[in-house]
Every structure is written in structure tokens, then in C-alpha cells.
Backbone bond lengths (Angstrom), bond angles and torsions (degrees), N, CA, C in turn:
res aa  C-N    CA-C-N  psi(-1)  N-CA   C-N-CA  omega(-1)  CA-C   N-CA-C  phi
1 X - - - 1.460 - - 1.532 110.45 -
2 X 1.350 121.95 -47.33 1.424 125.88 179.22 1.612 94.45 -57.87
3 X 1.670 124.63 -62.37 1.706 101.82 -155.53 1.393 100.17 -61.89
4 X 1.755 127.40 -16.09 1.427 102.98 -172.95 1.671 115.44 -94.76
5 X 1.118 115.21 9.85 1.731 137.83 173.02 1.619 99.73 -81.16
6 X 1.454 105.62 -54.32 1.652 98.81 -179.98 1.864 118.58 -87.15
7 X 1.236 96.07 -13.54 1.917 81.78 165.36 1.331 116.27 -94.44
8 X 1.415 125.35 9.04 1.051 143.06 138.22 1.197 151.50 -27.46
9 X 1.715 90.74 -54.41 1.491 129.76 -166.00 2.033 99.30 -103.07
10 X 1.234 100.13 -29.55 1.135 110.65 -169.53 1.483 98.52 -82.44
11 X 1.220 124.05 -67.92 1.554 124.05 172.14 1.311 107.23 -33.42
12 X 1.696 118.92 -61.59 2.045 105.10 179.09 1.395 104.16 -70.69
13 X 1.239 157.88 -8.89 1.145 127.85 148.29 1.086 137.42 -77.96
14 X 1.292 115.17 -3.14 1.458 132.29 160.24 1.763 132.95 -69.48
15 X 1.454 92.30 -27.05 1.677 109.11 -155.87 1.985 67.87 -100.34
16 X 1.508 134.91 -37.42 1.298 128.16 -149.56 1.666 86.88 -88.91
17 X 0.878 139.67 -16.61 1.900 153.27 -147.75 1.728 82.41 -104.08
18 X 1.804 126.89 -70.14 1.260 112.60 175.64 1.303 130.65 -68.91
19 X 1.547 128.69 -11.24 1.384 119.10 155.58 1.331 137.39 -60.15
20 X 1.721 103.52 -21.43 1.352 135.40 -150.86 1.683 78.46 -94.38
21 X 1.009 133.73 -70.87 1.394 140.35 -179.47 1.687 107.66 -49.10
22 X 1.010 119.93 -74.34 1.341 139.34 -178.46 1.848 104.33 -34.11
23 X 1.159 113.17 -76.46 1.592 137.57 175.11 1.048 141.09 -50.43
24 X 2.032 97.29 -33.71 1.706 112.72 177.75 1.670 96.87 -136.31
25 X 1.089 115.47 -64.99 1.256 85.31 -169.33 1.780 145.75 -82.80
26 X 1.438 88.76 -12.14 1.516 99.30 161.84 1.858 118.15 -51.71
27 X 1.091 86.74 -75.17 1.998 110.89 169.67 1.699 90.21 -35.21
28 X 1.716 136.03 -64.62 1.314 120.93 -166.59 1.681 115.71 -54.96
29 X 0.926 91.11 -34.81 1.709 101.04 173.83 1.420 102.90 -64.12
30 X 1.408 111.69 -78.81 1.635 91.34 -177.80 1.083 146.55 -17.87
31 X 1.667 105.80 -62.04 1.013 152.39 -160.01 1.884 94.86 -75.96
32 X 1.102 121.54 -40.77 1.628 127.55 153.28 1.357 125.76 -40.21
33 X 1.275 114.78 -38.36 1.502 137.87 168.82 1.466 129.94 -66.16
34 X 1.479 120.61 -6.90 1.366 133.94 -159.31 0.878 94.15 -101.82
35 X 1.483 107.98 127.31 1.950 102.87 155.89 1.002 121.73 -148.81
36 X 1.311 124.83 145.81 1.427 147.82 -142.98 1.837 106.06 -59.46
37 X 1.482 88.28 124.57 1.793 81.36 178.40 1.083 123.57 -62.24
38 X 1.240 126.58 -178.53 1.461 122.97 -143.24 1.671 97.33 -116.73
39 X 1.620 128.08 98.94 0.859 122.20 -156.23 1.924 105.40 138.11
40 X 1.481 108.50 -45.92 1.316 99.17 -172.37 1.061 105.65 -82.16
41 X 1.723 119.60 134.25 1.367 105.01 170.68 1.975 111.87 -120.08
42 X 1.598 105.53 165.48 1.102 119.46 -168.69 1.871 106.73 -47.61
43 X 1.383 104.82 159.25 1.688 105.64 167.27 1.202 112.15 -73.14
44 X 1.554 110.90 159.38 1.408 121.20 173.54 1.802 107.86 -89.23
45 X 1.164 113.23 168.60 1.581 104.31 -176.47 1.542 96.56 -60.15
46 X 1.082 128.51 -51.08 1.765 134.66 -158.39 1.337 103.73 -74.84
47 X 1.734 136.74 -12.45 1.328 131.37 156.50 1.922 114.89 -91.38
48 X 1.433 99.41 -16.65 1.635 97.62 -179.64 1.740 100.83 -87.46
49 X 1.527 119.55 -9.56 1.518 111.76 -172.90 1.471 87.01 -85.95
50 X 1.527 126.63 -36.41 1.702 128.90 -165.69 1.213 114.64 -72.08
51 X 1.964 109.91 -10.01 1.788 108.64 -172.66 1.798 88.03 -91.08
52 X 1.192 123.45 -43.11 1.279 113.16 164.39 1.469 134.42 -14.12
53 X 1.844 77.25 -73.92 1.978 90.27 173.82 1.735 115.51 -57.03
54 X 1.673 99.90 -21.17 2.061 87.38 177.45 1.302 94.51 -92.98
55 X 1.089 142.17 8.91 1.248 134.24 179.02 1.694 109.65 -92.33
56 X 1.111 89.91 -40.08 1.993 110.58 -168.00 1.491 94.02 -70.31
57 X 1.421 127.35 -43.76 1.654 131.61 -150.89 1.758 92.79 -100.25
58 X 1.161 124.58 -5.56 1.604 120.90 -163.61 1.378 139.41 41.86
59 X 1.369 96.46 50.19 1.564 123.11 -171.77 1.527 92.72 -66.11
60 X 1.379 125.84 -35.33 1.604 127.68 -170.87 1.550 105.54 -64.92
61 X 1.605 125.60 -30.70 1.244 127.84 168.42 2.036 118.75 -47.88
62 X 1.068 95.67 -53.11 1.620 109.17 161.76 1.390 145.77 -75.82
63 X 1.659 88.29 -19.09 2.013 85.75 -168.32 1.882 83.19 -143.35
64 X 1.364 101.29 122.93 1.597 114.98 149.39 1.494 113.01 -78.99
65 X 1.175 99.25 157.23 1.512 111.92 177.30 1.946 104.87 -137.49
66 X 1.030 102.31 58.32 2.035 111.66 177.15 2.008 81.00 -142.40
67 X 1.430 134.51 103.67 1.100 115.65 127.41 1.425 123.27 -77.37
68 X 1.561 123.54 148.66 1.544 154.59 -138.08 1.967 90.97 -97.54
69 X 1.191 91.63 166.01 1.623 106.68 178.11 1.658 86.64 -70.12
70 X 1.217 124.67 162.25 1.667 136.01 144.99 1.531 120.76 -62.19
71 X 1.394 104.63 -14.65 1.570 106.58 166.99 1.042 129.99 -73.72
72 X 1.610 98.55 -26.51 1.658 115.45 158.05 1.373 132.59 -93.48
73 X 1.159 102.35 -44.72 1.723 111.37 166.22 1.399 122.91 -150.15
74 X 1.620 100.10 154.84 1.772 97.21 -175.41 2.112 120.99 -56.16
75 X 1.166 97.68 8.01 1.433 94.66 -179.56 1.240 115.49 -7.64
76 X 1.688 107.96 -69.16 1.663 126.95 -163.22 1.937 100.62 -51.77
77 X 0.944 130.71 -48.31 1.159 154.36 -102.18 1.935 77.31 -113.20
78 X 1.408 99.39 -56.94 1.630 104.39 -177.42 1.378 124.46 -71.70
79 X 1.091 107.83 12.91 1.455 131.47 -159.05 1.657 137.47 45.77
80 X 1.098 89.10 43.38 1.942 130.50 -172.27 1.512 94.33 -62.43
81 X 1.503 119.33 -47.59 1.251 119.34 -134.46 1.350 144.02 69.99
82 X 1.546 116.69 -171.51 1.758 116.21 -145.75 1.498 85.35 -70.22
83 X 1.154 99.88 164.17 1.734 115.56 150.26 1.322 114.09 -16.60
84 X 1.209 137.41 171.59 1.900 139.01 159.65 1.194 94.56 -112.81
85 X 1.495 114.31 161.24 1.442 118.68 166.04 1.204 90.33 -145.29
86 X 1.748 109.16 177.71 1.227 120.93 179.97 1.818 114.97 -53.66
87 X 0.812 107.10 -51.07 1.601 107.90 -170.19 1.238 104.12 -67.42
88 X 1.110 110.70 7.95 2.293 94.23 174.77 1.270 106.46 -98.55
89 X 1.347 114.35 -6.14 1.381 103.37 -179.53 1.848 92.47 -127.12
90 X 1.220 135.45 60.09 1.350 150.94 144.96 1.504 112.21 -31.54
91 X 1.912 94.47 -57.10 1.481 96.91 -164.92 1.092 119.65 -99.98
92 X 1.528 121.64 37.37 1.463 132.67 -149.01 1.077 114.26 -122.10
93 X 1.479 123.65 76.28 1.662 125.66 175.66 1.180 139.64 -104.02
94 X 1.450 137.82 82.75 1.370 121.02 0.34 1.135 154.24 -66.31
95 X 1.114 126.36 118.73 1.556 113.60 -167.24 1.530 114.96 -53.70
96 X 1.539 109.82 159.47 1.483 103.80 -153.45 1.813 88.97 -132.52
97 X 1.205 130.17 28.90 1.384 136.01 -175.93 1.843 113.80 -49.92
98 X 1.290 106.68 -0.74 1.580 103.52 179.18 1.665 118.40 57.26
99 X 1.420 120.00 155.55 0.982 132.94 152.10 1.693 131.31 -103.96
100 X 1.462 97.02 -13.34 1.717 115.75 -162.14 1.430 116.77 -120.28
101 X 1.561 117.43 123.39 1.179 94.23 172.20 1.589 124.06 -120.31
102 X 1.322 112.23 61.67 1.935 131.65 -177.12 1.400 87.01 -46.16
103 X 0.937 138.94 -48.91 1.405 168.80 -159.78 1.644 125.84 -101.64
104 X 1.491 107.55 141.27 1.666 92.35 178.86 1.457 99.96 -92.83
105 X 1.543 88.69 147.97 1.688 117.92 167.56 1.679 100.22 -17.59
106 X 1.746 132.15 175.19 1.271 120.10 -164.09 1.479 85.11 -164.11
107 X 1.579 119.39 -0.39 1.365 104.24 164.87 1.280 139.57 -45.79
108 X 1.337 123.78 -43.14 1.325 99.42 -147.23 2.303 73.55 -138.28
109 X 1.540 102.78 29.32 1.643 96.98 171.65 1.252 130.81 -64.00
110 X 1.602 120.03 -27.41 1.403 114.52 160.73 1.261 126.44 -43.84
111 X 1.579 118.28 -35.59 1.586 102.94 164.58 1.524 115.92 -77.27
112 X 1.073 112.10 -44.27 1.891 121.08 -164.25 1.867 99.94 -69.42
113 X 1.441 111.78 -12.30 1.748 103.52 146.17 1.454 113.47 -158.30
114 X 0.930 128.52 108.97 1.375 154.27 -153.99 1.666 116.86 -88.86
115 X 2.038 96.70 -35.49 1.318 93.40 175.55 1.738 99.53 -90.63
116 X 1.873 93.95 155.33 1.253 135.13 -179.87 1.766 112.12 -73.29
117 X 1.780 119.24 -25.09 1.495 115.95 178.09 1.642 87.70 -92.67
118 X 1.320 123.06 -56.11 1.752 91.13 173.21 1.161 143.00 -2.61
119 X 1.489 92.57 -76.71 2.055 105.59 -173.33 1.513 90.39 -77.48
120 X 1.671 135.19 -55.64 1.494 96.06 163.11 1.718 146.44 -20.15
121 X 1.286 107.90 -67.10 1.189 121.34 169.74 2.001 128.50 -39.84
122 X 1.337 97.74 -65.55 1.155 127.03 134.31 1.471 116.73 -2.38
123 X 1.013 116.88 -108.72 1.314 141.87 170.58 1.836 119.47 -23.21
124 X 1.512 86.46 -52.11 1.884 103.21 160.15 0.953 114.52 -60.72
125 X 1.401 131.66 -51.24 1.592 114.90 -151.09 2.395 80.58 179.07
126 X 1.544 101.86 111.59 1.256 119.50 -152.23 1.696 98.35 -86.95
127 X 1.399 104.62 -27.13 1.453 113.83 -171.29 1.597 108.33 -82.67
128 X 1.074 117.82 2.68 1.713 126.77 -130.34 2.466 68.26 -113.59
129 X 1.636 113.67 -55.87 1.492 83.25 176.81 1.565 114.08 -119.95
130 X 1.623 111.77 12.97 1.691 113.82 149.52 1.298 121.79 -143.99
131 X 0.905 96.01 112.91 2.146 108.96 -167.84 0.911 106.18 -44.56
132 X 0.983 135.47 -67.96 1.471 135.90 -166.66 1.563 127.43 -63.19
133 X 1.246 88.17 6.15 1.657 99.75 -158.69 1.884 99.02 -76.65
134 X 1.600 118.70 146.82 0.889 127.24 -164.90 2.014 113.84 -103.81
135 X 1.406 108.38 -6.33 1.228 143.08 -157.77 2.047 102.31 -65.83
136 X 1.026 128.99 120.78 1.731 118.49 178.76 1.450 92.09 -86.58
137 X 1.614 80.47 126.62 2.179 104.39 147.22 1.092 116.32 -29.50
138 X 1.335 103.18 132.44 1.737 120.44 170.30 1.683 97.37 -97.33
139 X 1.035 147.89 27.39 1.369 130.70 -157.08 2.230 108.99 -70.89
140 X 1.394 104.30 -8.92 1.467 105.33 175.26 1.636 95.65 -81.88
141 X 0.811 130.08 -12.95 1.626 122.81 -171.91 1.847 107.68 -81.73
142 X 1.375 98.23 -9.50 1.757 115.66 172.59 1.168 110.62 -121.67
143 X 1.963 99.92 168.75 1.742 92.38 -178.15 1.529 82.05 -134.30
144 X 1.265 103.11 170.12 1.944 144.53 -169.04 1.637 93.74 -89.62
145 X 1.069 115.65 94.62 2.077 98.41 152.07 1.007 142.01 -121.92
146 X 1.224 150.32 151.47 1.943 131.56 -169.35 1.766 88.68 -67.87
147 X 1.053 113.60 -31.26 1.866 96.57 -174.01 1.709 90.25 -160.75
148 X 1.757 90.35 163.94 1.429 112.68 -171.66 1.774 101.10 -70.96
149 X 0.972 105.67 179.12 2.029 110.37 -179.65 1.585 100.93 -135.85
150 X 0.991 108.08 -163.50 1.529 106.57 -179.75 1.426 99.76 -103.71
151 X 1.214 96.88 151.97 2.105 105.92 177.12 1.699 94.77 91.70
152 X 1.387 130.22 -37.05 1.489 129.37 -164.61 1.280 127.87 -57.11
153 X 0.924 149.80 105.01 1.528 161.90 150.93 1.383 118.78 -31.21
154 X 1.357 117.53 56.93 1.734 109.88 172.19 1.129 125.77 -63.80
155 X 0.930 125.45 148.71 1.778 141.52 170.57 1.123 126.29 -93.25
156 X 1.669 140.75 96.94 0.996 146.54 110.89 1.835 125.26 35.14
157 X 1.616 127.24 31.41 1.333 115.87 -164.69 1.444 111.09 -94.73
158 X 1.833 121.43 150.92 1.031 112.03 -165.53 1.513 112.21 -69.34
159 X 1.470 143.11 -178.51 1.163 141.01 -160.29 1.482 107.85 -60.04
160 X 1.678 110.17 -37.13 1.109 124.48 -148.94 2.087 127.84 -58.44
161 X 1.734 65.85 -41.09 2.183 112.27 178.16 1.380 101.76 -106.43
162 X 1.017 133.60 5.85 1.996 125.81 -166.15 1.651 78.91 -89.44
163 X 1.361 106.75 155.84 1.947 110.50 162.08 1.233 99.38 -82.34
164 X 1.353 103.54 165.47 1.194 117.07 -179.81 1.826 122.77 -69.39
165 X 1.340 103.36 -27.50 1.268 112.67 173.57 1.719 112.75 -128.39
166 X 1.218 126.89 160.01 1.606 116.12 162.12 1.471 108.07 76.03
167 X 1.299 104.85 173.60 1.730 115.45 -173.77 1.763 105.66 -108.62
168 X 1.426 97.06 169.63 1.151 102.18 -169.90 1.668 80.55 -125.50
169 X 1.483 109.82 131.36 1.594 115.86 177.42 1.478 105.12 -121.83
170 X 1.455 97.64 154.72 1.872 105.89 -171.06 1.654 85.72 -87.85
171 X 1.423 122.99 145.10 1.442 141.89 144.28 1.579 100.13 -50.51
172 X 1.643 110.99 160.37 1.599 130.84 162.72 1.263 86.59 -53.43
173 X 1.771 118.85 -68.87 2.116 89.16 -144.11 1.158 98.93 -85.95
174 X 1.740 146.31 17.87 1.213 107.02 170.68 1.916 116.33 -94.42
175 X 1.648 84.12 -11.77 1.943 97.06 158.37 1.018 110.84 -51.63
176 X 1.676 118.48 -55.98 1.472 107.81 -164.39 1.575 102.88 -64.96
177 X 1.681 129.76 -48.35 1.250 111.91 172.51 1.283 125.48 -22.63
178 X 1.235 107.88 -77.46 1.642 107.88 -171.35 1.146 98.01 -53.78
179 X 1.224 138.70 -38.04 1.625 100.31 177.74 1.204 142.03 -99.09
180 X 1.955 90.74 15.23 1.482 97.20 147.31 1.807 128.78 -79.71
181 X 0.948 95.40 -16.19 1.582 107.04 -176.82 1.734 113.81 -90.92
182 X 1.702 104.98 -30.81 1.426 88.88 161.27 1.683 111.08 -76.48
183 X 1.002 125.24 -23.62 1.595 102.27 174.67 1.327 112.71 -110.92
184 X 1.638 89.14 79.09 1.767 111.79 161.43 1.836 84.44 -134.46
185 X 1.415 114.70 79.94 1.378 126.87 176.55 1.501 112.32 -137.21
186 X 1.741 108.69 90.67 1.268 120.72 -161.10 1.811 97.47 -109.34
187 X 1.366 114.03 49.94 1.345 130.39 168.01 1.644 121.86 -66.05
188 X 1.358 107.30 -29.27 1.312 113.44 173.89 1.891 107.53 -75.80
189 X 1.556 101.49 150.06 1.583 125.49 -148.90 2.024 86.14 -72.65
190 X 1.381 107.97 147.27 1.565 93.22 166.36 1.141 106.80 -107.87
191 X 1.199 105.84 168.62 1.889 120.90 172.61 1.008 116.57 -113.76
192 X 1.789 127.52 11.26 1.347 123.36 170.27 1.152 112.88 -115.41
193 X 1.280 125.13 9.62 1.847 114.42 -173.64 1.181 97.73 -78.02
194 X 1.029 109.98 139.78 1.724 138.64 179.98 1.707 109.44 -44.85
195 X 1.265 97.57 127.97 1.771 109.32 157.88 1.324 117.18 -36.88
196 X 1.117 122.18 149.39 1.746 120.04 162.93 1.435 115.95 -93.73
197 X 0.786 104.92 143.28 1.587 119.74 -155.61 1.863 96.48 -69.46
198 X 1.491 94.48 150.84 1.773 103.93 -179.69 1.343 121.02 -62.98
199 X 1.499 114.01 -25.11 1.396 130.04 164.10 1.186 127.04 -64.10
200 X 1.646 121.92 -21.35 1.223 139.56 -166.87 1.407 108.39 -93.78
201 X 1.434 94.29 -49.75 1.449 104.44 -170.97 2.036 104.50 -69.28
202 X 0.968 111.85 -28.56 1.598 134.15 -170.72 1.624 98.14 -61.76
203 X 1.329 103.89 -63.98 1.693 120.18 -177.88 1.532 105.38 -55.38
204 X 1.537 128.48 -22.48 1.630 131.03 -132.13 1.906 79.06 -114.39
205 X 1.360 92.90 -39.97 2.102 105.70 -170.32 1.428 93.28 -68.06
206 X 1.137 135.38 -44.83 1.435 125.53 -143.96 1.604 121.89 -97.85
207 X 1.281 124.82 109.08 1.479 118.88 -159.93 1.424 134.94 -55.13
């Protein structure tokens, strides 16, 4: 009974010894090997405090940021942008690649909206610049005042959402948000998207 208790023990630490290899440390090695395409550059402190705030609010629950080859899906097409590869997200700890998309993809949104009262706006009250949009108000991420102050960031809301009296001012971190989210602008060309396969190219040659 004991030798068959310990070849037992030996087999699950064995099968646990190749997962351990297989799962973590192979992938760490790889994953050592990646490097940042040529073009992306690191966050600024005031966009790494704003990945926080999408981290803190669970924007990653709703919006992926990996659009797919076009062989697989219209990503490109929706204006998602190129493929992702490993090196676009270099500077990404934790990476925030999503599972869900309630929401569109958020890769490459720093270009596809550029202005800064947008994602303000936005952010307040979602219906306020696309109706249909299914997205919940941030309105605690702003404050209410009889008047603006100096340094303050007012917002621009249409009649509909504006208060009736006083300004509506952006908070520090929801500035820094947006400007973590405008620089998710992966416009520069990559150098790692994958070859096309010899089969592809074969089918593509042949009349």
C-alpha cells in the first residue's frame, strides 16, 4: 500500500512539474523575448494614474483591447484597427486585453477620438454624444459648482444633461483617464504581424 501511495505521489508531482514547465516557465522565457514595437511609447505618470482609474471602475469587464486578424473578424473594418501583437502591449502591467465586448474594442481609440471634451462628456452622461449607447454614467467622477475656479476643467453638456444652474467640472483622475485612453493610439505600422502562410500565398499566386 505505501509503494502504491508513493508512485502516486510521484506521478502528481510529475504531471504538476510538467504544467509548471509547460504553463509558466516556457511562456516566461518567451515572453522575455518580446519587444515593444517600434513606435509604442511608454505611459506618462498622468496616463499610468488613468490606467488605474480603468482598472478601479472595470472598464476591462466591457471593452477588450486585442482587435482579431480580418480573417477572423471584421475588427479592421469597424475601425478597431490592425491586428495586436505582443509588443503593443510591452508596457502593460497588467495587461488589460478583455474578454467582453458590451462595448467596442478600445485599442486603438485614441485615434478614432482624439478630442479630450468627448471622453469628458462621454464619461458623464454616455447618451448625451451616442444615444443608443448602453454604457453607465460616471457622473461621481465630476463635481457640481455655482461657478468654475481657476485650474477647473468644465464640460461642455448638451442642454438636455447640463444642470440647471452651475458647472459641471472634470475631477484630476478622470483627466488622467482620458488621457489614458487617448493614448491607446496604436497607429504606428507593426513589425510583428505574422507572415502569411505558404498555402495562402500559393492559393493567392494561382489563377
Amino acid at each position: 500500500m505505501k509503494h502504491k501511495n508513493l508512485g502516486f505521489i510521484i506521478a502528481a508531482l510529475g504531471i504538476l512539474g510538467f504544467a509548471t514547465l509547460l504553463l509558466i516557465v516556457i511562456p516566461s522565457f518567451q515572453l522575455a523575448e518580446i519587444k515593444a514595437e517600434e513606435g509604442l511609447k511608454p505611459y506618462t505618470e498622468i496616463e499610468l494614474a488613468g490606467r488605474g482609474i480603468y482598472i478601479r471602475e472595470g472598464c476591462v469587464y466591457c471593452h477588450s483591447q486585442q482587435p482579431r486578424d480580418p480573417r477572423q473578424a471584421p475588427d479592421k473594418a469597424r475601425g478597431w484597427g490592425r491586428p495586436s501583437t505582443p509588443g503593443d502591449y510591452a508596457y502593460d502591467y497588467p495587461h488589460l486585453l478583455g474578454t467582453m465586448r458590451t462595448g467596442p474594442d478600445l485599442f486603438n481609440i485614441g485615434v478614432r477620438q482624439p478630442s479630450e471634451e468627448w471622453h469628458l462628456v462621454h464619461l458623464y452622461q454616455p447618451r448625451a454624444v451616442v444615444s443608443w449607447s448602453i454604457m453607465p454614467a460616471y457622473p461621481f467622477l465630476f463635481e457640481r459648482k455655482p461657478e468654475a475656479e481657476a485650474g477647473d476643467r468644465v464640460i461642455t453638456l448638451p442642454p438636455l444633461y447640463a444642470p440647471a444652474s452651475g458647472v459641471v467640472v472634470a475631477k484630476p483622475e478622470t483627466i488622467a483617464l482620458v488621457a489614458y485612453l487617448k493614448a491607446l493610439k496604436r497607429d504606428y505600422p507593426s513589425t510583428q504581424l505574422p507572415f502569411r502562410s505558404p498555402r495562402k500565398t500559393v492559393e493567392e499566386a494561382s489563377p
